[in-house]
ZAPALUM-129717 format. One record per residue (C-alpha): residue number from 1; residue in three letters; x negated, y, z. Coordinates in steps of 0.1 Angstrom, whole numbers, plus 5000, padded with zeros to 4 digits. Layout:
REM ZAPALUM-129717
+-----+-----+------+------+------+
|   n | res |    X |    Y |    Z |
+-----+-----+------+------+------+
| NUM | ALA |    X |    Y |    Z |
...
+-----+-----+------+------+------+
//
This chain:
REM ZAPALUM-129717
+-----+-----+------+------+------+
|   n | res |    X |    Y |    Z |
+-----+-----+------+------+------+
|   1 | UNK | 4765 | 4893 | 5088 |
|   2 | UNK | 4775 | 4872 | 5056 |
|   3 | UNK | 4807 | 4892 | 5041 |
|   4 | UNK | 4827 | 4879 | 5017 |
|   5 | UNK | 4847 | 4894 | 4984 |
|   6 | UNK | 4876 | 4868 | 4970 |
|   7 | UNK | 4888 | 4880 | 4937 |
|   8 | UNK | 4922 | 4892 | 4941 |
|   9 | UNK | 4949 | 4866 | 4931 |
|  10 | UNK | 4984 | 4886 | 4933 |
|  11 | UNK | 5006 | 4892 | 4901 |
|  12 | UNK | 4980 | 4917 | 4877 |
|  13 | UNK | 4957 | 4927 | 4908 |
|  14 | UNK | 4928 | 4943 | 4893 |
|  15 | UNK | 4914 | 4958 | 4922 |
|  16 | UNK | 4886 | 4946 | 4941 |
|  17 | UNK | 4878 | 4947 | 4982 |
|  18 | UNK | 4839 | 4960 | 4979 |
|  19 | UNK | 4825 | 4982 | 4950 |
|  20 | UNK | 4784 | 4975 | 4941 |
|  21 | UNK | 4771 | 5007 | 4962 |
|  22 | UNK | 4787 | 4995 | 4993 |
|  23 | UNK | 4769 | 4960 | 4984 |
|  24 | UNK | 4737 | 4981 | 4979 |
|  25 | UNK | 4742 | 4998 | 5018 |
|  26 | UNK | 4748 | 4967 | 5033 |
|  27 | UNK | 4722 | 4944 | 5020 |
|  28 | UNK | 4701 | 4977 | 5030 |
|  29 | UNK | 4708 | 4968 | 5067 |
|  30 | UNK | 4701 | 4935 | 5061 |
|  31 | UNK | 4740 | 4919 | 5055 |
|  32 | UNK | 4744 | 4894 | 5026 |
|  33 | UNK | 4770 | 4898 | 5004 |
|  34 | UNK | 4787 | 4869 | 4983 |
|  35 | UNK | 4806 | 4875 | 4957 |
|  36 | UNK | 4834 | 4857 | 4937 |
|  37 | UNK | 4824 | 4855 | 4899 |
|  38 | UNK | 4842 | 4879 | 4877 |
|  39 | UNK | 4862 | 4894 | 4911 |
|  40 | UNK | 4854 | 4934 | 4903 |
|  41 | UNK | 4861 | 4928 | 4860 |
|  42 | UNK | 4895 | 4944 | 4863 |
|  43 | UNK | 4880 | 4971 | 4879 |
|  44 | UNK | 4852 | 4975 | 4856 |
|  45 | UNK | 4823 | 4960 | 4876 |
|  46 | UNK | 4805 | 4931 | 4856 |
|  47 | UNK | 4789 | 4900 | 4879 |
|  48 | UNK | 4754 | 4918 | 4868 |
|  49 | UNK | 4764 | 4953 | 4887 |
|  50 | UNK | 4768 | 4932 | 4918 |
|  51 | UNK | 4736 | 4915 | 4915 |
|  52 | UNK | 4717 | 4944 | 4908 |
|  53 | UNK | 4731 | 4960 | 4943 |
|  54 | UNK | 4721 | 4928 | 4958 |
|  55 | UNK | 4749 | 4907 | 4957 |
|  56 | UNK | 4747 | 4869 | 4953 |
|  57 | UNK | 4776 | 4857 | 4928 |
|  58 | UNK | 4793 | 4830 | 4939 |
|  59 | UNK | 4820 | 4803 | 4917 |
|  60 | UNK | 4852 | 4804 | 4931 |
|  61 | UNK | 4868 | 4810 | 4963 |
|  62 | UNK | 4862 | 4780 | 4981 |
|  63 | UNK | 4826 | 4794 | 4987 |
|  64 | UNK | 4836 | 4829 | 5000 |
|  65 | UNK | 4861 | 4817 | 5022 |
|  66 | UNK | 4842 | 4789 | 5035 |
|  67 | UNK | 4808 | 4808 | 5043 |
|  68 | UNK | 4817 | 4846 | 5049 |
|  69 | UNK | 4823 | 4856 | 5083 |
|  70 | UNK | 4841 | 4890 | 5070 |
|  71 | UNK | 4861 | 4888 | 5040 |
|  72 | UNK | 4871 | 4920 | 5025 |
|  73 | UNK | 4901 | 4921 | 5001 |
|  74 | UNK | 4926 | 4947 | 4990 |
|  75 | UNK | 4957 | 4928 | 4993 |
|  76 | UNK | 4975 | 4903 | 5015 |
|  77 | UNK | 4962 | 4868 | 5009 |
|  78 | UNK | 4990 | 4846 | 4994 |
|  79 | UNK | 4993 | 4812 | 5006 |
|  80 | UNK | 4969 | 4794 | 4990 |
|  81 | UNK | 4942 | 4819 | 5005 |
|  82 | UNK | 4953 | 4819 | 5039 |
|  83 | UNK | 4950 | 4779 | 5036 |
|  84 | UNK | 4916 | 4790 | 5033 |
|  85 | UNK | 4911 | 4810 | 5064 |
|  86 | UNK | 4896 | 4801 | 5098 |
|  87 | UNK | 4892 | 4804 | 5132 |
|  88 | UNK | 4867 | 4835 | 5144 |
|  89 | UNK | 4864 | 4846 | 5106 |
|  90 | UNK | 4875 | 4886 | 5100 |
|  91 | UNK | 4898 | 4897 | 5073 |
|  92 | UNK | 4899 | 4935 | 5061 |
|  93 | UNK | 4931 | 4940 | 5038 |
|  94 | UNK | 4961 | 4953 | 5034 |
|  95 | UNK | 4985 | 4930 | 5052 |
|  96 | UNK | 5020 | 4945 | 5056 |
|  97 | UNK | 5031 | 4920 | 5080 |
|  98 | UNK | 5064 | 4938 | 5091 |
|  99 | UNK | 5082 | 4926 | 5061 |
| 100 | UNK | 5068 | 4888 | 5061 |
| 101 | UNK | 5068 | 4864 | 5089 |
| 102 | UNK | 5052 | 4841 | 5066 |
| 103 | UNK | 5020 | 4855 | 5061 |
| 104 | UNK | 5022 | 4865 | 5100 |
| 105 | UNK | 5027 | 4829 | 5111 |
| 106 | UNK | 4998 | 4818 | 5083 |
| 107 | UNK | 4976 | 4839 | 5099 |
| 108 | UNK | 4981 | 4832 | 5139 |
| 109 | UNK | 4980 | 4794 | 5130 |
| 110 | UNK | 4949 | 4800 | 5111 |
| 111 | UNK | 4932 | 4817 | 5143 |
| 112 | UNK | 4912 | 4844 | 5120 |
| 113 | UNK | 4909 | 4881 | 5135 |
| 114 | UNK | 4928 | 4903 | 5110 |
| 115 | UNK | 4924 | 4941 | 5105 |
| 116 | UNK | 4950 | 4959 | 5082 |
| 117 | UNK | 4936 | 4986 | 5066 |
| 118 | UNK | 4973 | 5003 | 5066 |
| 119 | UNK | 4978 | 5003 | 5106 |
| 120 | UNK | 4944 | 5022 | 5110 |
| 121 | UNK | 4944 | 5055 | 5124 |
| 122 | UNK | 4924 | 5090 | 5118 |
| 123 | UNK | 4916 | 5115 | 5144 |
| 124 | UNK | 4949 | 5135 | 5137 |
| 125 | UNK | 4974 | 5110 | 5135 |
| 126 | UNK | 4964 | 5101 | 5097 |
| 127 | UNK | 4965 | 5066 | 5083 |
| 128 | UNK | 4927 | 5072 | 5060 |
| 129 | UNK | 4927 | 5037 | 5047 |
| 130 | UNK | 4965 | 5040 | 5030 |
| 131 | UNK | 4957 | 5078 | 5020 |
| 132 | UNK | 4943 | 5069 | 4987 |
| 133 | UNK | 4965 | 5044 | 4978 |
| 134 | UNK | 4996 | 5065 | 4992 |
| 135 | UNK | 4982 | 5093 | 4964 |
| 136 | UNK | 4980 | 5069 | 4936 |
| 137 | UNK | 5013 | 5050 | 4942 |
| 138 | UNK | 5028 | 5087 | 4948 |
| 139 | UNK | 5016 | 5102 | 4916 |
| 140 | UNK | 5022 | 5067 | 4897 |
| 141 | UNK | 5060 | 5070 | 4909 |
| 142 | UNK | 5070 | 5096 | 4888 |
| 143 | UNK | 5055 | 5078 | 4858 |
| 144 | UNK | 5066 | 5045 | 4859 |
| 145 | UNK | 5101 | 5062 | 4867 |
| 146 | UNK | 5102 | 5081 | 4840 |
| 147 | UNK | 5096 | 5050 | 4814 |
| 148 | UNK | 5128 | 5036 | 4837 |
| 149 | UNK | 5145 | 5057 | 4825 |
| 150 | UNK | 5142 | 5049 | 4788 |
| 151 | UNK | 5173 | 5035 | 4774 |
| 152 | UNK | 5155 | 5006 | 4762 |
| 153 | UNK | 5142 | 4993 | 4798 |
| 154 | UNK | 5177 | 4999 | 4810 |
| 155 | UNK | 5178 | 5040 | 4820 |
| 156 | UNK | 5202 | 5065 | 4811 |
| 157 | UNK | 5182 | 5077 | 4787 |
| 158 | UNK | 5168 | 5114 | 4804 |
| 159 | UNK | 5140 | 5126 | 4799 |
| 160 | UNK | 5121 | 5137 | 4826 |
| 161 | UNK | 5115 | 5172 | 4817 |
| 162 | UNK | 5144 | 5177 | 4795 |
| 163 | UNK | 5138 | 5199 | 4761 |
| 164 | UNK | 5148 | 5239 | 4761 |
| 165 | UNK | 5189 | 5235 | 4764 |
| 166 | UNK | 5198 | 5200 | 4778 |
| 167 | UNK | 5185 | 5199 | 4820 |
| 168 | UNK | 5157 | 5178 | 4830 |
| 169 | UNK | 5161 | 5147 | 4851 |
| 170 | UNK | 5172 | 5153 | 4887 |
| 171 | UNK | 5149 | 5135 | 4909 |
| 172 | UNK | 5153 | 5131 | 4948 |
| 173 | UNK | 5125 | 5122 | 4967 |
| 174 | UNK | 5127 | 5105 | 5005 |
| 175 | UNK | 5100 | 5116 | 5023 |
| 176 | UNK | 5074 | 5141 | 5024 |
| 177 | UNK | 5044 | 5126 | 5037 |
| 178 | UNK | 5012 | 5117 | 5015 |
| 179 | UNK | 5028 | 5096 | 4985 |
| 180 | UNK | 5061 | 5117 | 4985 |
| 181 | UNK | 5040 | 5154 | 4988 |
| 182 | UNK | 5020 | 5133 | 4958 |
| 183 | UNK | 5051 | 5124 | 4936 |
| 184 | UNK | 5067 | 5159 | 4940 |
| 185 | UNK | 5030 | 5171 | 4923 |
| 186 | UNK | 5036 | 5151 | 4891 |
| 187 | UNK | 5076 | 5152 | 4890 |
| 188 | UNK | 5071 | 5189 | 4890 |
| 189 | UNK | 5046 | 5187 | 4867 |
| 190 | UNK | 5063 | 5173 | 4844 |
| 191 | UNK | 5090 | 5200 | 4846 |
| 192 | UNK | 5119 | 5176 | 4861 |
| 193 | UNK | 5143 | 5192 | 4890 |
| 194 | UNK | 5127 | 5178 | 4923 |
| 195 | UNK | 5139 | 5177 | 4954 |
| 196 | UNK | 5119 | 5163 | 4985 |
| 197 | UNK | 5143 | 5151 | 5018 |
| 198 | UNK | 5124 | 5147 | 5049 |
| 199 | UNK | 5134 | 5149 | 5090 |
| 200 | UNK | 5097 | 5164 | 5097 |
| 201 | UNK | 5103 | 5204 | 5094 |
| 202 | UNK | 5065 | 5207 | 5095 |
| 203 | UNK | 5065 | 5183 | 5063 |
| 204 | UNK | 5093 | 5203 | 5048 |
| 205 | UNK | 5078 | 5237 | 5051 |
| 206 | UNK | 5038 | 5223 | 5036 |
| 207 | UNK | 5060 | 5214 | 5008 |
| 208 | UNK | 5075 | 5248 | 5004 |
| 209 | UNK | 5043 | 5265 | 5006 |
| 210 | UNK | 5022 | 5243 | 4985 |
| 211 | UNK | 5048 | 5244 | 4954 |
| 212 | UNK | 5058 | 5279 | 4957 |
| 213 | UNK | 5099 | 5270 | 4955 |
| 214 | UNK | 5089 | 5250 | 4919 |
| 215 | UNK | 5105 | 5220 | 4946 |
| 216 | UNK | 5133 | 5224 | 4969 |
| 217 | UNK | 5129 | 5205 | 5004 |
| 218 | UNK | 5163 | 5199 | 5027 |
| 219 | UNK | 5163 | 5182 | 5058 |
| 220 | UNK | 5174 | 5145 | 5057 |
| 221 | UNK | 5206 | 5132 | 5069 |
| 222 | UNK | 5225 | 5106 | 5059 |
| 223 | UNK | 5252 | 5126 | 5042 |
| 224 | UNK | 5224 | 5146 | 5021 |
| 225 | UNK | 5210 | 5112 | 5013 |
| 226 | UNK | 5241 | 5100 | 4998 |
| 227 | UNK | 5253 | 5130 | 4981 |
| 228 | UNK | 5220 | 5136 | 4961 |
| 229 | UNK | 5216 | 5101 | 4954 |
| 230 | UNK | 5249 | 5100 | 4937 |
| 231 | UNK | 5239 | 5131 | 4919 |
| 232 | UNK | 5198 | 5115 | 4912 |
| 233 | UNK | 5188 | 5102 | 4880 |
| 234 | UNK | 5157 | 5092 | 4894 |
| 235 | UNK | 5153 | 5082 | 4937 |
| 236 | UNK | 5112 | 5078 | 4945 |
| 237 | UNK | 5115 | 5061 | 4985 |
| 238 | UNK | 5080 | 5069 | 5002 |
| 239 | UNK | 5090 | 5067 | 5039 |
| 240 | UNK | 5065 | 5054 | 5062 |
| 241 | UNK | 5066 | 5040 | 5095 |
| 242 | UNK | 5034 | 5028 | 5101 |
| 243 | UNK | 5028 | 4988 | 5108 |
| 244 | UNK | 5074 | 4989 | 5112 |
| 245 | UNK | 5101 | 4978 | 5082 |
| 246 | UNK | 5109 | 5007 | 5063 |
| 247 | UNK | 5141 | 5022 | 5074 |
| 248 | UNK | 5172 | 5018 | 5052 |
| 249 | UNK | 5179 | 5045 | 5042 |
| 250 | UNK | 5196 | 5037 | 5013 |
| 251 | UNK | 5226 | 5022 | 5018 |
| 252 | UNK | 5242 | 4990 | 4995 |
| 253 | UNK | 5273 | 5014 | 4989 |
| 254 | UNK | 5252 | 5044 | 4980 |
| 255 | UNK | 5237 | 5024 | 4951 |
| 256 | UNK | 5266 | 5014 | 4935 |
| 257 | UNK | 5278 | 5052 | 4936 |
| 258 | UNK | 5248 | 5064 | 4919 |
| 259 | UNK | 5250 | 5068 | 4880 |
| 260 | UNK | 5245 | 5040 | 4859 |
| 261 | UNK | 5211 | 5036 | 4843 |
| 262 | UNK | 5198 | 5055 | 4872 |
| 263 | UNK | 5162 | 5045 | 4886 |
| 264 | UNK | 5151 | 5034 | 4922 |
| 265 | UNK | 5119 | 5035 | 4923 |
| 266 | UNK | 5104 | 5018 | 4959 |
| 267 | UNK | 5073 | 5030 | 4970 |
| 268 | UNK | 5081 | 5016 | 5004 |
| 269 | UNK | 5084 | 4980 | 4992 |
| 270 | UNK | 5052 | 4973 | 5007 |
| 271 | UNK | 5067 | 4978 | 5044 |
| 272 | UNK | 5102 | 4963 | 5031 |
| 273 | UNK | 5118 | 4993 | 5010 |
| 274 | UNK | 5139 | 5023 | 5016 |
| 275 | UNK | 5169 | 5010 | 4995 |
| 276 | UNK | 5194 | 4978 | 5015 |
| 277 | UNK | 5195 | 4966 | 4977 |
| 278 | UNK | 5154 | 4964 | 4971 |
| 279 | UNK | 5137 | 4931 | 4969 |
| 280 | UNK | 5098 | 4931 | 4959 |
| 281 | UNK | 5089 | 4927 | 4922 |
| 282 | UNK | 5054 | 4921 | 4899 |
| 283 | UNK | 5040 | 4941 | 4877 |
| 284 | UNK | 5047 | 4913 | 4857 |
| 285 | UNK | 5081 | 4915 | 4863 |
| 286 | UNK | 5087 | 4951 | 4876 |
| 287 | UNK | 5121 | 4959 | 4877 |
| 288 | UNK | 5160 | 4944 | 4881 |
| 289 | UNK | 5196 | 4961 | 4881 |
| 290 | UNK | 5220 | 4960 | 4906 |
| 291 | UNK | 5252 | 4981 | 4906 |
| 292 | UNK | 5236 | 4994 | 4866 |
| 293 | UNK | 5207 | 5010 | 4887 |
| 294 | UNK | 5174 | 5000 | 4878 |
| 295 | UNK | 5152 | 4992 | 4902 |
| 296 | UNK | 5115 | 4993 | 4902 |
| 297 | UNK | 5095 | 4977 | 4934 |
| 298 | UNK | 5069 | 4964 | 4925 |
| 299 | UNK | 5042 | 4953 | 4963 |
| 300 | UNK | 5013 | 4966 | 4942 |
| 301 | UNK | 5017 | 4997 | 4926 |
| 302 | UNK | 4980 | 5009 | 4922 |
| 303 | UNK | 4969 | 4983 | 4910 |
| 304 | UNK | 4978 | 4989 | 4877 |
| 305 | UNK | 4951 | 5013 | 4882 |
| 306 | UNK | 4925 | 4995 | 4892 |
| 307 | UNK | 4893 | 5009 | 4883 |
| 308 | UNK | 4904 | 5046 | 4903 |
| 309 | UNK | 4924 | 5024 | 4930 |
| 310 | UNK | 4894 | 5005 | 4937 |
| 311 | UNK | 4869 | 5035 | 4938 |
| 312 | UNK | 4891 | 5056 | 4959 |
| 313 | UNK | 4900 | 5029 | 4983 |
| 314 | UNK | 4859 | 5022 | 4987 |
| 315 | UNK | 4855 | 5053 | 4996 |
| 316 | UNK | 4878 | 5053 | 5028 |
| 317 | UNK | 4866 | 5016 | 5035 |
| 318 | UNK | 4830 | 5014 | 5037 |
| 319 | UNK | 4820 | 5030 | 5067 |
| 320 | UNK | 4844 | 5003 | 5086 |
| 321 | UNK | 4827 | 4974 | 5065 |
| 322 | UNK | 4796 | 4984 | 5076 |
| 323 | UNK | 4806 | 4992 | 5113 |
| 324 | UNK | 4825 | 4955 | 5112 |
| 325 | UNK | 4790 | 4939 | 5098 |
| 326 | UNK | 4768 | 4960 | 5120 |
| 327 | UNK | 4786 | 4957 | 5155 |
| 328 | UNK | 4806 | 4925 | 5149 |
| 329 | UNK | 4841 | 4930 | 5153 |
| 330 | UNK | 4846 | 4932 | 5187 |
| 331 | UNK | 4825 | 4959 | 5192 |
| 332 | UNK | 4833 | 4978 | 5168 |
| 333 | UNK | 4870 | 4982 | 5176 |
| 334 | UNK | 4857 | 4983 | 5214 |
| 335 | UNK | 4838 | 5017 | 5200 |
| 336 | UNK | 4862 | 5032 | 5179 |
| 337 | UNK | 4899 | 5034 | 5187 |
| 338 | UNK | 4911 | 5045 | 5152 |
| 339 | UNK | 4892 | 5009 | 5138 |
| 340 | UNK | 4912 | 4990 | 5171 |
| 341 | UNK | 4945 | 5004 | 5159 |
| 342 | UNK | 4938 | 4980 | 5127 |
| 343 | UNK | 4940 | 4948 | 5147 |
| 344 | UNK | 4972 | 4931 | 5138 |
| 345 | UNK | 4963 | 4897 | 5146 |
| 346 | UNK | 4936 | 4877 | 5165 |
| 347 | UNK | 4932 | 4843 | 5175 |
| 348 | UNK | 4968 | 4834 | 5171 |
| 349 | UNK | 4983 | 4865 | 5186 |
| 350 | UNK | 5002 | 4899 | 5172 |
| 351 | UNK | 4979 | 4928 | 5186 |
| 352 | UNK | 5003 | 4954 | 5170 |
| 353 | UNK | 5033 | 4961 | 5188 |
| 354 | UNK | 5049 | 4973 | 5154 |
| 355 | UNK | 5049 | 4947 | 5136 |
| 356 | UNK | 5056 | 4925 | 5167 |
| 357 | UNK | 5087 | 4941 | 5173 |
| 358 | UNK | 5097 | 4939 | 5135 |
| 359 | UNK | 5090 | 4899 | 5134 |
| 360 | UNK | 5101 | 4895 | 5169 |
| 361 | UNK | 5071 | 4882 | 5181 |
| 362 | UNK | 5053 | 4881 | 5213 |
| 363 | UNK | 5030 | 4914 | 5218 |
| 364 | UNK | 4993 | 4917 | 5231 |
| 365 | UNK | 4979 | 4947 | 5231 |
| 366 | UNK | 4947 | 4947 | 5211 |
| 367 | UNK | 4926 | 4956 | 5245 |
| 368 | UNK | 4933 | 4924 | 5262 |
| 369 | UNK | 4923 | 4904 | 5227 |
| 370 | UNK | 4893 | 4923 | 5222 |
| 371 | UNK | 4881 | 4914 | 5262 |
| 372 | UNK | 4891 | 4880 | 5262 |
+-----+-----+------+------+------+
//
């Protein structure tokens, strides 16, 4: 199979879709690879590491697009790219399709078969290919909060951690899954007073155990949202339902209780966001105030991080690159339900119920698409 690597094109995306030892293993089973010139740089990964592994570099887009039969990206691909797309051609990304119809409609019109790396499953109920980047946007979150809060980029002026006699920030997280379990590691860390809210009592008491009571855990509800919002300097969202919109949980009125120069900061964007007031932001541009509340939502989080983002999501990846290129995509998702779950669009129709529902869409199930 001929796959395909597009350099990434959204606001200061450094990451890249394939790393040059996952080149290496497919060109070992005979797949040819064609890259992008200068698509793994912000990663750290020169033209010549891509050749050596087997790679042939390609100009620009145009080629990868027009000859691959799998492209394999990290993010969604903006407009211009899914001008690019065609009928019975495979793309392996994130797509977060809940949250824009656009991008949906792009990609039924264009007729491609589209896998999201965020809707596929593990053996235990897991989401493997969001893991990684669910642990580097969790332990990012605390960080990029914390500069929030800087007078100067429009906090209060709290220091995470405090200083021995004035308290340390008060930070509230929503959920408890992999990027909230994450941002409760380096809030702690960095000696703030953490609290993680989640409805999973399961979730809760993993929390309790792993920190030791360093981080208190309450059961969410809509009343302990808004009272320790009001009471937050610094609100990390993380909840997840997978392929859905995020659910709102918090509410237009809540933000404009909170303090002012207090931080929102969105993991959740990606799905839609947590908070009625969040609208997605850049890196370039990462953050706006409404109500005197900063927030910070930017779609692509890790990938200010690029070189670790890239590595870690490669590692989660490859084995489904090479099962896509092997069996062909059919199947392969035939063969291995957790791969199938990732279906989200094919040949002009939603194969995820999820994000059907959230567009309001027409559903078929990815079964029917695969045996047709």
């Amino acid at each position: 199979m001929l796959v395909g690597v597009p350099k990434e094109i959204k606001d200061n995306e450094f990451r890249v879709g394939i790393v040059p030892s996952t080149v290496r293993e497919l060109a070992e089973k005979h797949h040819q690879v064609i890259v992008e010139t200068a698509a793994g740089v912000g990663a750290g990964l020169q033209d010549g590491d891509y050749k050596a592994a087997g790679a042939l570099i390609v100009p620009d887009a145009d080629a990868v697009y027009g000859e691959a039969e799998l492209v394999v990206k990290v993010k969604e691909p903006l407009a211009v790219e899914r001008k690019k797309l065609r009928r019975n051609q495979i793309l392996f990304a994130y797509l977060h399709l809940a949250p824009d119809r656009e991008q949906a409609l792009d990609l039924m019109q264009s007729g491609v078969t589209a896998i999201a790396y965020e809707t596929v499953t593990g053996p235990r109920g897991t989401l493997p290919l969001l893991t990684p980047m669910s642990e580097v946007a969790g332990r990012m979150a605390p960080h990029v909060g914390a500069r929030c809060l800087e007078k100067e980029n429009g906090g209060r002026g709290v220091l995470l951690g405090g200083v021995p006699g004035v308290s340390p920030a008060s930070v509230i997280i929503l959920g408890g899954g992999v990027a909230g379990a994450n941002a409760a590691l380096i809030a702690s860390g960095m000696c703030a007073d953490v609290a993680v809210l989640d409805r999973n009592p399961e979730a809760l008491r993993r929390i309790a155990t792993c920190f030791d009571g360093r981080v208190r855990t309450l059961f969410s509800t809509r009343d302990v949202i808004e009272v320790l919002c009001r009471r937050a300097d610094l609100v990390i969202a993380t909840v997840l339902v997978p392929g859905a919109m995020a659910p709102k949980l918090i509410l237009r009125e809540t933000v404009k209780a909170m303090k002012p120069g207090a931080v929102i900061v969105d993991v959740s964007i990606d799905q839609g966001g947590c908070a009625e007031t969040s609208r997605a932001t850049t890196h370039s541009h990462p953050t706006y105030v409404v109500d005197d509340v900063v927030h910070y939502c930017v779609t692509n989080m890790p990938g200010a991080v690029a070189r670790t983002s890239t590595f870690a999501l490669s590692n989660v990846t490859t084995s489904f690159v090479l099962a896509l290129a092997d069996k062909g995509w059919r199947v392969a998702l035939q063969e291995d339900v957790h791969l199938r779950a990732g279906l989200n669009v094919h040949d002009g129709r939603v194969t995820h119920r999820a994000v059907a529902d959230a567009l309001g869409l027409a559903y078929e199930t990815a079964e029917n698409a695969i045996a047709q």
